[in-house]
Each structure stands twice: as structure tokens, then as C-alpha cells.
N, C-alpha and C positions, 0 to 999 in steps of 0.2 A: 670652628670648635672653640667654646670659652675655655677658662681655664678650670673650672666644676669637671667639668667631661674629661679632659685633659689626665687630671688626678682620679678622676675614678677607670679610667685604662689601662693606669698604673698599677691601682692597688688588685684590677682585677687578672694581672700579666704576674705579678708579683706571687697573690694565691696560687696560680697555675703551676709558675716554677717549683713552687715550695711545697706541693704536694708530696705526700710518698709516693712512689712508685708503686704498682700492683706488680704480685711477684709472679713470677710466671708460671702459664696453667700447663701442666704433664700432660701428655696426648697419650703417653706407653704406661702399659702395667708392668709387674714384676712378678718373678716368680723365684722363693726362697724354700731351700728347705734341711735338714739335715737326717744323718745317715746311722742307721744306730744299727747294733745288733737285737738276739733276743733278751741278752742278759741288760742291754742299756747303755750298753758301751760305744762311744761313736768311732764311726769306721773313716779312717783315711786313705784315700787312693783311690777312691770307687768312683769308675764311672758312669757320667750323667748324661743321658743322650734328649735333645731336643727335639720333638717333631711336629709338623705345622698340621692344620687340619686335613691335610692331602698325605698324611704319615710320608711326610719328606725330614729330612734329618735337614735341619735350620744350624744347631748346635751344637757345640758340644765341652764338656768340661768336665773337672775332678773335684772331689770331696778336699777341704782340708782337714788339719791337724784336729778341728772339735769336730769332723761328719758335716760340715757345712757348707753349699754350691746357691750359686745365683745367676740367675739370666733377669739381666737387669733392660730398660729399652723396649719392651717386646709390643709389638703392632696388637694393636686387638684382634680378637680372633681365638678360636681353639685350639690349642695342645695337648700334647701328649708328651710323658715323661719317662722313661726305660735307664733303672739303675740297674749295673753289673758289676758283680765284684767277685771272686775267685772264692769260690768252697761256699755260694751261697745260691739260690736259687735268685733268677733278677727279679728285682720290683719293677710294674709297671702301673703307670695310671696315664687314663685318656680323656678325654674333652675335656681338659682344666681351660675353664673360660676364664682369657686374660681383657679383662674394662681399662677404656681409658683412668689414670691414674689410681689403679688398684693393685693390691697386694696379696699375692697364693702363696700361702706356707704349708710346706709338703715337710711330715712326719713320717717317715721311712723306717722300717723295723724289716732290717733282711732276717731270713732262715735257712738253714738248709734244707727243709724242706716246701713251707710256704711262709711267703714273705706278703708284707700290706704295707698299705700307703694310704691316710690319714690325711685329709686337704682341708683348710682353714682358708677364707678367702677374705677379704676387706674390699665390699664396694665401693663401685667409683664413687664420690662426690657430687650433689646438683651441681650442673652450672658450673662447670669445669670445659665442657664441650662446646666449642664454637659454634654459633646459628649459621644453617645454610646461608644467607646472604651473607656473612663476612667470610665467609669460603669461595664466596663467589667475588665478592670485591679483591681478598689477594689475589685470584686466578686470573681476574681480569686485570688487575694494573700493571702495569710494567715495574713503575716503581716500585713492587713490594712482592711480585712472582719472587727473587732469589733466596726471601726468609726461607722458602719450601725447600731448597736445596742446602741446608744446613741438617736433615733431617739423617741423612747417613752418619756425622760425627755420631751419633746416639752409640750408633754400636763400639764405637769405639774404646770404652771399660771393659766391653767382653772380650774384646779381641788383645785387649794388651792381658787380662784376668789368664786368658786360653794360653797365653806367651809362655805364662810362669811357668807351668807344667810342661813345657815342649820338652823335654827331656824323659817323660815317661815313652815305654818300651811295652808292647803289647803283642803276643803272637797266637799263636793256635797248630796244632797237628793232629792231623786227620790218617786214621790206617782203617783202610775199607777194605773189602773180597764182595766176590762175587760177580753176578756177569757184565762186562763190559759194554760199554755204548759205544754203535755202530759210528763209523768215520759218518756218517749223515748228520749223526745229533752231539759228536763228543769224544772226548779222549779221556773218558776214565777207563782205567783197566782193570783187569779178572782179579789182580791183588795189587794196590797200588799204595802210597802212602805222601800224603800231601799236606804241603805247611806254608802256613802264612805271618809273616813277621814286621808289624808299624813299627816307626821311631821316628823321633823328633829331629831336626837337623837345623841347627844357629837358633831356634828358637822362631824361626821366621817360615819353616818348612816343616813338610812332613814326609820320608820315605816308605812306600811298604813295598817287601817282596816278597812272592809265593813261586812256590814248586811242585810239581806234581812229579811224582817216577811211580813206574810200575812195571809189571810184567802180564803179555799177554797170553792168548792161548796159540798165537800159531808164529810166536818168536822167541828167538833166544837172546838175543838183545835188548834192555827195560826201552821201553818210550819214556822219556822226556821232556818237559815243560817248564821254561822259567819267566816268571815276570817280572819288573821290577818298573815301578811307578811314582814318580817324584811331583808332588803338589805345591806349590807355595802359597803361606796363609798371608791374607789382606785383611782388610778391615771388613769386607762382605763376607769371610768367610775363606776356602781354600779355591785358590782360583790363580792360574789355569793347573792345568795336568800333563803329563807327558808319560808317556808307555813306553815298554819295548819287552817286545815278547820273543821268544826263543821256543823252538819243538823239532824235536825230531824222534823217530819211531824207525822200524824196520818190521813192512809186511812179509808176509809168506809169499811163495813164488805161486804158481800156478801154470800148468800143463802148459806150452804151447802157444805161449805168452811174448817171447823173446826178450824177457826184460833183463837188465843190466841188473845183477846182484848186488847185496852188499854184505858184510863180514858174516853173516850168521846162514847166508846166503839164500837171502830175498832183497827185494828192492828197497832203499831207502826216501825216507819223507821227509823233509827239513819244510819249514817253514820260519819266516821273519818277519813282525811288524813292528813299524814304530805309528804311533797312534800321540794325537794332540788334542786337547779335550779343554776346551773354556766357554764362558758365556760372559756376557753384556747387559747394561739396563738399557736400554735404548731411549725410554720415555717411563712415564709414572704405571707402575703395575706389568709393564712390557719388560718381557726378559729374553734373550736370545741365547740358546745351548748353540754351540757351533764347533766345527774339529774335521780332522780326518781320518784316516789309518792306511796308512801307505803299507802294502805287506806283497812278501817274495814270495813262491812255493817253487821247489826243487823236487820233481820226480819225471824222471826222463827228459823234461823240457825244464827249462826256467821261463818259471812265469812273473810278473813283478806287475803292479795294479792299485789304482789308489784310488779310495773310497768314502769320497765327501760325504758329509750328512749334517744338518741343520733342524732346529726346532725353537718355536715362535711361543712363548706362552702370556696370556692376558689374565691377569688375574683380577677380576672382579668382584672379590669379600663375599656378599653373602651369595651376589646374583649368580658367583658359579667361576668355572675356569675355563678359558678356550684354549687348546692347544694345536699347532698345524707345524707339520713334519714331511723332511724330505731327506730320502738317502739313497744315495748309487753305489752300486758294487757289493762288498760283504755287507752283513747285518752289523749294526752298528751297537758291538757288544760291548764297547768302553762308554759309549753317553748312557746302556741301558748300565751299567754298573755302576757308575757314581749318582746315576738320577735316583736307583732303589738302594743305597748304601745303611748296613743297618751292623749293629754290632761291629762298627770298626771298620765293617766293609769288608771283612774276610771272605763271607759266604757269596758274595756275589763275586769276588774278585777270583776266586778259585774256580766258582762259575765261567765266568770268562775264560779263564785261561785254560778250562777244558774243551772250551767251544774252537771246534777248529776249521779252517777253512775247507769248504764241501766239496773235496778234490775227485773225481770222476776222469775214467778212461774212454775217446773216441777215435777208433780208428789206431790204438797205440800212442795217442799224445793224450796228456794232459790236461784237462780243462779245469776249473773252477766254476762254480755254480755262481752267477752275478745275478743283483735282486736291484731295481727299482722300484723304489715304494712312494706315492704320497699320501697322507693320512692326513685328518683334521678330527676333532675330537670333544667334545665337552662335559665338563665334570662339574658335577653342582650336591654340597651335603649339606641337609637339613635336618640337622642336630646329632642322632646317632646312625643317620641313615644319608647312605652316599650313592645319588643316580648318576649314570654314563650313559653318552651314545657316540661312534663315531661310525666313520665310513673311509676307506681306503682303497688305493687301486693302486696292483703289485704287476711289475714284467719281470718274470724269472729265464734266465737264460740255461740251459746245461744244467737242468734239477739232479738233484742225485738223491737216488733212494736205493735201501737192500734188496737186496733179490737173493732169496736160498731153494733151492730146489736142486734139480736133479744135473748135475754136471755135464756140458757140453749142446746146453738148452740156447745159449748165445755164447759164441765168437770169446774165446779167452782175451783178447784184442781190444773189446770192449768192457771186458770187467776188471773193478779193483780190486783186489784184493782185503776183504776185510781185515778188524782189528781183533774183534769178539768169538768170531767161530770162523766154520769155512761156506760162510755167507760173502758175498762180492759186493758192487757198489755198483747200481748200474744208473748211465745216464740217459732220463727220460724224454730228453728236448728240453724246448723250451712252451711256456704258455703264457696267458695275459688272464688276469681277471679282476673282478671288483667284490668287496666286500661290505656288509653292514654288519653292526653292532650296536645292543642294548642292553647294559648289567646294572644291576642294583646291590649294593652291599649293605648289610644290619649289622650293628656292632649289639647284639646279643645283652653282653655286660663288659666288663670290664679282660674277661680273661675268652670270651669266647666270641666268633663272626661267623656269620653266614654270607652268604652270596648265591647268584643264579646271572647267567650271560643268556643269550640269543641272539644270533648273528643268520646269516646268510649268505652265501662266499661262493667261488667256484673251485669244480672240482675235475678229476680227470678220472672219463669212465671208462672201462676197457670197454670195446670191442666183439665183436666172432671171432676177428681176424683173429686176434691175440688169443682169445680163449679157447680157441678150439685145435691150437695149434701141436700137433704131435710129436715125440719124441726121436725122431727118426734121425733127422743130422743137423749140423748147429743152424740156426734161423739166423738170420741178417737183421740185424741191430734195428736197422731203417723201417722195416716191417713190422717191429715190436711197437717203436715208438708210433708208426701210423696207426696204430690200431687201437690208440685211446684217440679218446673226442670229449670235448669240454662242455660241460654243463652247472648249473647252480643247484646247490644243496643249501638246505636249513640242520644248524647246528646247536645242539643246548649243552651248558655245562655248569652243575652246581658243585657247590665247594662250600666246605664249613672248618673250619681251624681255632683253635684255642686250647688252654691249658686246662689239663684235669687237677680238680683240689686233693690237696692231700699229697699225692706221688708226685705234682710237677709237671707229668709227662705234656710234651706240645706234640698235638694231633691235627696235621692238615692233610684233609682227604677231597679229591674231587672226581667225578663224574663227566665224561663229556659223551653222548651220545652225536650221534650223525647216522648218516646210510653210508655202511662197513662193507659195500658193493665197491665202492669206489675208493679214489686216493686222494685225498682231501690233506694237502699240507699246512703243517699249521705258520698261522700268520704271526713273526713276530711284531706286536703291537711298541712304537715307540710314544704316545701321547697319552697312552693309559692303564694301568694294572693290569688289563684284562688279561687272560690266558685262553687259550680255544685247546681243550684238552681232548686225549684220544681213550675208551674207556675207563676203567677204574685204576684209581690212581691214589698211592698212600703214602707219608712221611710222618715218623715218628720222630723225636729227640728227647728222651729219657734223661734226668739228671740224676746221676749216681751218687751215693752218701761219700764225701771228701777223704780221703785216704791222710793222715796223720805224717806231716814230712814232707808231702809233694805239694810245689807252691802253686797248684791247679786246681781246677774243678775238672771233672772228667762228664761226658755226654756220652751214652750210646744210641745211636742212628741206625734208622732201618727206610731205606728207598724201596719201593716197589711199585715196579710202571709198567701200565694197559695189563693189571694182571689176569684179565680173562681173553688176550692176545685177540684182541677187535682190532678190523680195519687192516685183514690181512686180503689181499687180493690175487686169485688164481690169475696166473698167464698160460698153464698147459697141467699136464700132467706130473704132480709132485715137483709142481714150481708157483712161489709165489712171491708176490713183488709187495715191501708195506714200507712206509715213511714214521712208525712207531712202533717197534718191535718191540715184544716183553722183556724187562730185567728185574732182578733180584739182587739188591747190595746193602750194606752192613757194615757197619765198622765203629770205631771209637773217637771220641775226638776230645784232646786235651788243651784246653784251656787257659793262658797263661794270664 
């Protein structure tokens, strides 16, 4: 090499060093917005709820001092935005499409009556987005795979932003009547009154407790229900969870029964769980929900029983989502309550905590009803419209369903003692089946959805033996249970929900048809929204104009379920045995 070549190596190492640096290309958009009233005024304290295109709560945060919130970092993909503030009706807006390095500013005008949301967008930039082959060169090199794992810091502005606010205090109480759910589906009672209370704890945590008390129709004693559940927040978000639930009630006695009394003198029900609740990233798009729920029950026998359950999800952007789920023993009512968490998570957490363990009589002892399930599942939305299918296959042990009818039809020995009427609990065995499913959901507009499901399941059909069986002296449990046999039915069920303009009022009504010959329980789905519902079925929540002094919004609720009482199944004469009996409930719910 002369020394020409020499000097021109130089001058070209030289240029290389002394170049500017390109500055680095955003992969995330942003989404800003602020919060105002009607008169123009911006609102402080209101909160901003995030959700990803699977209406999964991703976020969450509060307005400041000018009405102003930002989810900065956010993956490309669709959102949805849910502000709530106290004496106003919420604003909502959905598919806000977030581009790589683009900017959604959301103009909010709450009301008390009806509220809008106003979206201004800034698209992405050309030529901001990496070409498939340099995606493929980091993924392939060793040396430059670890850049991709700097990609979590991103959240890290929201999560110290959410910090600041950790000292906000958010509750709710609920005063309902009306008729009570059967110990099969629940512990709400005939006049109850239930409340739910979040708070912030170091700044690094989050507490919330709820309670249910009520009184029913065949005790003199309230049933009782307390949960109290502690989360700690990460930089992914609030992660893990810990539960512990409390209940106790006192049934009515029953003829001939020989059961141990309690103060009001009937038998008492105590139940205790502590439940663990977290997930994992395992790999890119791979997320693992994982937990247990250890729980006692105390009624004549002590039973104690722990109830694993797991869930795998792959999330593939546009091509869709895979989910595959597995759980033994109770239904797995804390992964379903923090996976559908909305408003705080009130409504599902009270949910929960009325869901109680499906406790049934055999023989005089105790059982609990135990479910293994495995499920897998795929969800895929294409713009305002979201298809599903999955397929599952359930082993139920010691089912339990009502039975009302004519007194001394089965063995006092073998019945429980209901909550609601003087309806009992009877245990039907156990059975095995498999299930399919196909739903499609429409997002209407902005304030209304439709849907329709189609599934095909197994069911349990009575009988001669059972149905023809006369009133003469009590029958033997064993006899009842022989005299179903198992079969596959086809089931439909549509559903439509949204809010009406003008009043506010939110309307989710649905439908579920089947053959009302048989007993068809329904499947709780853990990989997807779906519901497999039994008749006609309504829920209203009314927002009431704010009362002047009270630092609340107030809601009044109206439930009403299978109200054309389908799906009730004869075993003899003025006896019939169903797994959705009708109810009627109502009450208020205040708002903090």
C-alpha cells in the first residue's frame, strides 16, 4: 500500500467518525388528551382507563390540574379510551388507531347527561419503519438480538406518571332487593347491600376491599362476604395479586335432616379462600396468567381443596390471538376477574365475591362440586368486527343444581338447604363432556355492539325412570341420578349492549336458546368473552341527574334473568330440577 492509498483511508475513517449521528426512529405512538366540562372548564381527578383491541384494561391513569392524561410508548394497534368522573356521565371512544410514531389527541367534554370525545390524529412519518430484512438481521444475530430487550424500559414514564397518583381513593356501594341466587350460581340475597373500596398503598401498591351482607328469606342471621385483595404495581403494570376471601351464611333446617344447628337455628356455611394470581412473558408475544385458590368449606364436614389453573396466550397483532387454558377444582373466579377488569374492577370483583363454592349434600356429608376443564381458543378482529372459535372439554364431579317441588320427593339426607326460597340443592353426579364454539361480535358505533355465539356442548337428559316417578315415598337419590343420560345439543345466543343517546341509559340484553327438555349447564369460558346464556336475559344501569352536596354519581340497576323461566326440567309430579332459575333484582349504586 503506497502512501496515496495510505492518506486517502484516513481521510475516509475521518469523514465516517465526524458524521452526525441519525436520531433515533419511535416504533410507539402516543396518545394525549384533555378533560373538560360543558361550560369549558377542565376537570381534575378523572379517570382514564386504557384498553387494547381485546377491550383488555392495558392502563390506567388520572387527569391533572389543566384536565390533562397521556399514555405515552403505546405498541401499534387499536384502543379504546373510558373516562369516569363523579356527577358525569363517562366518555368513551374505541378503535383509536395508534401508528408507529404518531400522535392521538383526545378532546373530551363530559356531561351529565351525554358526553363526546373529539380525536385528532398525526400520522406516522415515511420511512420511520424498519424493512423486513433488517428485522430479520437483528433477530438473526446474536450480537444485536439484546437491543430488542430494551423495549420494556418504554413503559417506564407511565408507570412512575401512575405512581404519582397512588394515593387516590375510589369506592362504590351497591343496595339491591329482590329475589336471591340460588347457592348453584351465587350469594346475592333477597335485600342485600354491597361495597367496594380501592386505594393506593406506598405508592408502589394497590389495596381494594369489598363486602356483601344481606338477609335472606329462610334466615334470621345476614350472610356475609369479605374480600380484600392486594396487587403490587411493576413497570408492566400491576402484577402479581393475592386474595382472601371470607363468607359465612346460615341455612334453614329442614325435616328430618339431622343437621347440627346454628344460633338462629339452622346450619351454618363458613367458607375461606386465599387465591394467588400473576403472569409471566415467557418469550416475544407469549404471556402466561398462572395462580391458585386454596379454599376451606365448613358445613358438617371440613373440606379444604386447592385449585390450580393456567393460561397460555400468543398474541399475533393483526393475524389474531391464541389462547389455551387449564383448571382443576373450583372455577377460576380471580384470573376471570382481573383478565375482564373494567371500572376499577368493582363489578367483577363483587362478582366474584358472590360466586361461591357449589356446596351440595350426599348421604349427609358435604361435597363440593369440582370441574376440570381444558380449553383453547382463537380470537381474531378485523376493524370494528371481532370473530371467535374455541372448543373445550369439561369433567364435573358432584354437579349441583335446584330442585323445587313437592317436599319428601328425595331423602332430606341428600338435599341442601337453599338461600332464596325453600328450594334445596340437589347433587346430580358427576359427567364428562366436550364443547364447540363460534361468536362473532359488531361494534355497531361507538356507543352500541351486537353479537350472536353457536356452540354445541353436552347435556344431561332425563329419563322414564326420573320422569315418570310418583309421589308416593321419598326415592333414593341413586335412582334420580341414574335416570339422566348424556347427550349433545346445539345452542344459540345473541346479545346486543350499548348506550341509549340522550338518557345515558346502558342496555345489555341477550338471548340464549337451546332444547329446554334438558339440563344443559353452562360453561364458564376462561380464553374468551363468550357467555352461553339460558333464555331471555336483561341488565339495565340508568344514570341519575347528581344530587347537589353528595360527592357521587348515583346509578340505578335493574337484573333480570331467564325471565320467561326456560330450561326448567320435570323429575315427577310438581318437582322440577333447573341449573338457571328466574330472578328479579334492583337497587342503587353510589359512585365515589
Amino acid at each position: 500500500m503506497n502512501l496515496r492509498t495510505r492518506w486517502l483511508w484516513v481521510v475516509l475513517l475521518a469523514a465516517a467518525f465526524s458524521a452526525p449521528a441519525a436520531p433515533p426512529v419511535p416504533l410507539a405512538g402516543d396518545i394525549l388528551g384533555q378533560v373538560r366540562n360543558g361550560a369549558g372548564i377542565a376537570q381534575m381527578g378523572a379517570t382514564v382507563l386504557l384498553y387494547n383491541r381485546y377491550d383488555e384494561l392495558v392502563r390506567q391513569g388520572f387527569t391533572g390540574e389543566q384536565g390533562r392524561f397521556g399514555f405515552d410508548a403505546l405498541a401499534p394497534g387499536l384502543y379504546s379510551i373510558r373516562v369516569i368522573l363523579a356527577s358525569f356521565v363517562p366518555a368513551e371512544r374505541r378503535n383509536i388507531a395508534v401508528l408507529p410514531n404518531s400522535e392521538n389527541r383526545l378532546d373530551i367534554n363530559l356531561a351529565s347527561v351525554l358526553s363526546s370525545v373529539d380525536l385528532t390524529s398525526s400520522a406516522s412519518q415515511r420511512g420511520t419503519l424498519m424493512s423486513d430484512e433488517w428485522k430479520w438481521v437483528l433477530r438473526s444475530s446474536q450480537s444485536t438480538r439484546p437491543v430488542l430487550r430494551m423495549l420494556p424500559d418504554l413503559h417506564r414514564g407511565a408507570a412512575q406518571t401512575a405512581s404519582a397518583f397512588a394515593h387516590n381513593t375510589t369506592g362504590v356501594v351497591k343496595i339491591s332487593a329482590g329475589d336471591g341466587q340460588t347457592l348453584a350460581r351465587g350469594l346475592q340475597q333477597d335485600l342485600g347491600t354491597a361495597f367496594a373500596m380501592a386505594t393506593s398503598l406506598a405508592g408502589s401498591g394497590r389495596v381494594q376491599m369489598s363486602g356483601n351482607v344481606g338477609y335472606g328469606q329462610n334466615a334470621l342471621v345476614p350472610a356475609a362476604g369479605f374480600r380484600t385483595s392486594y396487587t403490587r404495581q411493576t413497570a408492566d403494570g400491576f402484577n402479581p395479586e393475592v386474595v382472601l376471601t371470607m363468607r359465612q351464611m346460615s341455612l334453614a333446617p329442614r325435616a328430618g335432616a339431622g343437621l347440627v344447628m346454628g344460633s338462629d337455628g339452622g346450619p351454618m356455611l363458613r367458607t375461606m379462600s386465599l387465591a394467588l394470581v400473576d403472569h409471566t412473558e415467557v418469550a416475544e408475544n407469549v404471556k402466561v396468567d398462572y395462580g391458585f385458590d386454596m379454599q376451606s368449606v365448613t358445613y358438617l364436614d371440613r373440606l379444604h381443596y386447592l385449585s390450580p389453573f393456567m393460561r397460555v396466550t400468543y398474541d399475533a397483532g393483526e393475524k389474531g390471538r391464541v389462547r389455551a387454558a387449564y383448571s382443576s377444582g373450583a372455577h377460576p373466579t380471580e384470573l376471570l376477574a382481573r383478565d375482564e377488569a373494567v371500572e376499577g374492577g368493582f363489578d367483577q370483583d363483587l362478582a366474584a365475591l358472590a360466586l361461591m363454592p357449589r356446596v351440595s349434600l350426599s348421604n349427609s356429608h358435604a361435597v363440593v362440586e369440582r370441574t376440570q376443564n381444558f380449553e383453547v381458543s382463537y380470537e381474531r378482529a378485523e376493524g370494528s368486527r371481532t370473530y371467535s372459535m374455541g372448543v373445550y372439554q369439561e369433567f364435573v364431579s358432584n354437579a349441583a343444581f335446584m330442585l323445587a317441588g313437592a317436599e319428601g320427593f328425595i331423602p332430606a339426607s341428600d338435599l341442601l338447604p337453599d338461600l332464596r326460597s325453600q328450594s334445596s340443592i340437589f347433587n346430580i353426579g358427576s359427567y364428562q363432556r366436550m364443547g364447540y364454539t363460534a361468536a362473532v361480535k359488531q361494534s355497531v358505533s361507538d356507543r352500541f355492539d351486537v353479537g350472536a355465539a353457536v356452540g354445541r356442548t353436552g347435556a344431561l337428559l332425563p329419563g322414564a325412570v326420573a320422569a315418570e316417578l310418583p309421589i308416593a315415598e321419598p326415592r333414593d337419590a341413586s335412582a334420580v341420578r341414574d335416570g339422566f343420560r348424556q347427550g349433545q345439543r346445539m345452542w344459540v345466543t345473541v346479545r346486543a349492549s350499548g348506550r341509549l343517546p340522550g338518557t345515558g341509559t346502558r342496555v345489555t340484553a341477550n338471548y340464549g336458546w337451546t332444547d329446554f327438555s334438558v339440563l344443559m349447564p353452562a360453561h364458564v369460558y376462561m380464553t374468551q368473552k363468550q357467555t352461553q346464556d339460558v333464555g331471555w336475559n336483561l341488565y339495565l344501569r340508568q344514570p341519575l341527574p347528581s344530587i347537589s352536596g353528595l360527592p357521587c354519581r348515583i346509578e340505578m340497576t335493574a337484573d333480570l334473568r331467564n325471565l320467561l323461566a326456560q330450561g326448567y326440567v320435570p323429575l315427577g309430579p310438581r318437582t322440577i330440577l333447573t341449573n338457571s332459575p328466574r330472578a328479579l333484582r334492583g337497587g342503587l349504586n353510589f359512585i365515589f
